[in-house]
C-alpha positions as CSV (number, residue, x, y, z in Angstrom):
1,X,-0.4,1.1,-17.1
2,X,-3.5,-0.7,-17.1
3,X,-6.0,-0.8,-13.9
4,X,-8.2,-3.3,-12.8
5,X,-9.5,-5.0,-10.0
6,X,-7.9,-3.8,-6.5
7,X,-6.2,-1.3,-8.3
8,X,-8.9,0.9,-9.1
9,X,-10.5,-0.3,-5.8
10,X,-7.4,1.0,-4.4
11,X,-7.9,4.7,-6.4
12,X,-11.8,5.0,-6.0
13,X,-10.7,4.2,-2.2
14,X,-8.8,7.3,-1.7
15,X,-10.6,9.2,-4.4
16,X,-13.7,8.7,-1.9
17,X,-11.5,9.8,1.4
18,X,-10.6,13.2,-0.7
19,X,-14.3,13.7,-1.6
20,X,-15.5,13.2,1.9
21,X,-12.6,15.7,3.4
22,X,-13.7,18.1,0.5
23,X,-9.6,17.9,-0.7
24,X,-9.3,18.9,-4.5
25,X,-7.3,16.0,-5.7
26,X,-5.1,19.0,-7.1
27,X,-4.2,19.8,-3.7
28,X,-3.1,16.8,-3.1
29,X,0.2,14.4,-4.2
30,X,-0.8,11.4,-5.2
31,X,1.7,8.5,-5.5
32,X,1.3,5.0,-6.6
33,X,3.2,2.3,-5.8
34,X,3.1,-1.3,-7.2
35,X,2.8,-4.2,-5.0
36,X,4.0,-7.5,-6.3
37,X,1.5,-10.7,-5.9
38,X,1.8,-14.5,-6.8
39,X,-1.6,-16.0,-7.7
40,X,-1.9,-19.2,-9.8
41,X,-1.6,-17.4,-12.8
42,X,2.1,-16.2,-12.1
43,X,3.1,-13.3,-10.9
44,X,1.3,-10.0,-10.8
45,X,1.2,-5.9,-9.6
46,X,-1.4,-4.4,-7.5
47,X,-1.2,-0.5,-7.6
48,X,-1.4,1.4,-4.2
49,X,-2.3,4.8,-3.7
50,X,-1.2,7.5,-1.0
51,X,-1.7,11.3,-0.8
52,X,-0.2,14.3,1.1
53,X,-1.0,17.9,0.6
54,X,0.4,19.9,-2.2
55,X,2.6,23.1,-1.5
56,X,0.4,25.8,-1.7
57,X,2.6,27.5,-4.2
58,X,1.9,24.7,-6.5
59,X,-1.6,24.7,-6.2
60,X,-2.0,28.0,-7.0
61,X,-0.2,27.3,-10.1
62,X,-2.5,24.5,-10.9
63,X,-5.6,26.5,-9.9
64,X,-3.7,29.3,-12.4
65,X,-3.5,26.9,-15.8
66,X,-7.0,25.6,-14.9
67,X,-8.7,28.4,-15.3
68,X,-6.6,29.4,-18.4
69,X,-6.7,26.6,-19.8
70,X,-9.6,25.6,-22.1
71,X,-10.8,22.3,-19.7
72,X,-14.0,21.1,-19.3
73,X,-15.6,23.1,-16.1
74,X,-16.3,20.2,-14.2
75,X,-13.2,18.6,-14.9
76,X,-11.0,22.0,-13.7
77,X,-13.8,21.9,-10.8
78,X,-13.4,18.1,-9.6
79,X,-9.1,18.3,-10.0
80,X,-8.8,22.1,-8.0
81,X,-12.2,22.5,-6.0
């Protein structure tokens, strides 16, 4: 899937709400959802993005495999806080 335009507007949009609520965007679900557009070059998709909290179970799973898991520390730091 390629992003661009009000796509990743869309993503650094809610990316930026789970930065300011200090939310791990592990804890979170994120789902995307394509909306269809008409512009004058034909039909097209814009991708959406919603978020609701993770179970906790499955967070601690995530924080679990991040920590060993050989990933990049600031990666592991940015997806589980």
């Amino acid at each position: 899937m390629l992003l661009k335009g009000a796509s990743i507007d869309n993503f650094v949009e809610l990316w930026t709400k789970c930065t300011i609520e200090k939310k791990p965007i592990g804890s979170l679900i994120i789902t995307a959802t394509m909306d269809k557009r008409t512009g004058k070059n034909g039909d097209y998709y814009v991708v959406s993005f919603s978020a609701k909290p993770n179970d906790k179970k499955r967070v601690a799973e995530l924080q679990h495999f991040a920590q060993s898991t050989i990933l990049p520390s600031r990666l592991a730091e940015l997806a589980l806080g």
